[in-house]
C-alpha positions in Angstrom: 30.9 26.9 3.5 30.0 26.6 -0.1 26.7 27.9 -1.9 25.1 25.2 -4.2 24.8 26.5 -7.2 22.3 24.0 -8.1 18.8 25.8 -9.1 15.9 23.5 -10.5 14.1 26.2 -12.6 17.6 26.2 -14.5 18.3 22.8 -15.0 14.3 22.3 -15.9 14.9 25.6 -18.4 17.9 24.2 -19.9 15.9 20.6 -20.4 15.7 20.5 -24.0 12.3 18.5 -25.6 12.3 16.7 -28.8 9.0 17.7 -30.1 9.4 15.8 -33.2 10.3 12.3 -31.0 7.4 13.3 -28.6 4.7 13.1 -31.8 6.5 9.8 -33.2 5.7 8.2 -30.4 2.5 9.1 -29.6 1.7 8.3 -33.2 3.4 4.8 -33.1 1.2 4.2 -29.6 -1.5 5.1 -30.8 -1.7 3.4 -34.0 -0.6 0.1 -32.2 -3.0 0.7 -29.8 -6.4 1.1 -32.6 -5.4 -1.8 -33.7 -5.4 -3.9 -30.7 -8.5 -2.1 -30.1 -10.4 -3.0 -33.1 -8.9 -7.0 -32.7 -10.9 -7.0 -29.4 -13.7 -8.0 -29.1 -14.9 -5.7 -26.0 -13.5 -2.7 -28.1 -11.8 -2.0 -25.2 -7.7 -2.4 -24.1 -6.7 -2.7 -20.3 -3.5 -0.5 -19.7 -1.4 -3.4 -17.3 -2.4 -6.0 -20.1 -0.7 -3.6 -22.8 2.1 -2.2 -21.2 3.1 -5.8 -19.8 6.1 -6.5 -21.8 6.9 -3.2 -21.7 10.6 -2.0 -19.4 10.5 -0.1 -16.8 11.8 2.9 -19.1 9.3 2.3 -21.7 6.2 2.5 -19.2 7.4 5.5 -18.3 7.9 6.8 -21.9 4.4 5.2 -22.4 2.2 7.0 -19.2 4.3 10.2 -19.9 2.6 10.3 -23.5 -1.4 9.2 -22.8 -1.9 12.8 -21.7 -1.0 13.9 -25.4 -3.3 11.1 -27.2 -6.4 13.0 -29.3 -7.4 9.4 -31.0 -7.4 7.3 -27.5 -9.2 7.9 -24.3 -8.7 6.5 -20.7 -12.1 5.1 -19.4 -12.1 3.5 -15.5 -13.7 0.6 -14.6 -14.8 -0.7 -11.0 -13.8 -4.1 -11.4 -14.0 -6.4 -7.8 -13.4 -3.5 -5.9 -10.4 -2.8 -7.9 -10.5 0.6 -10.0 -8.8 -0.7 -13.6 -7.9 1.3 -16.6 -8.7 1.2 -20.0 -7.4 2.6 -23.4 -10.8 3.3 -25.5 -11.1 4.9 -28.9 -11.9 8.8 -28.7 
């Protein structure tokens, strides 16, 4: 019988980030997203009506980032029973 060799804390070490791609893209979301803010007239974006068109890769990409957002703010709204959320400006 073999021994795995497999070991997640190596393979999540060895994981390299792209810091520089990280910030590009929270800058490019957030940009888009002040401006679809400020078009609005409820000064307020839902996040299922902005990530609509978006892959299944790319809402991943997307949700992964709105933790590192400093100009953009999730607010909740009880909405027919429903909890929805919103992208609001900071």
């Amino acid at each position: 019988m073999q021994k795995s060799l497999y070991n997640p804390l190596i393979e999540r070490a060895s994981q390299t980030i792209d810091l520089k791609k990280v910030n590009q893209l929270t800058e490019y979301y957030e940009s888009d997203i002040l401006y679809k803010i400020s078009q609005s007239q409820n000064k307020k974006l839902s996040i299922k009506q902005y990530t609509t068109g978006f892959s299944l890769k790319e809402k991943r990409c997307f949700l992964g980032l709105l933790k590192h957002f400093k100009r953009v703010k999730i607010t909740y709204c009880l909405e027919a029973g429903v909890l929805c959320q919103y992208l609001i400006m900071a």
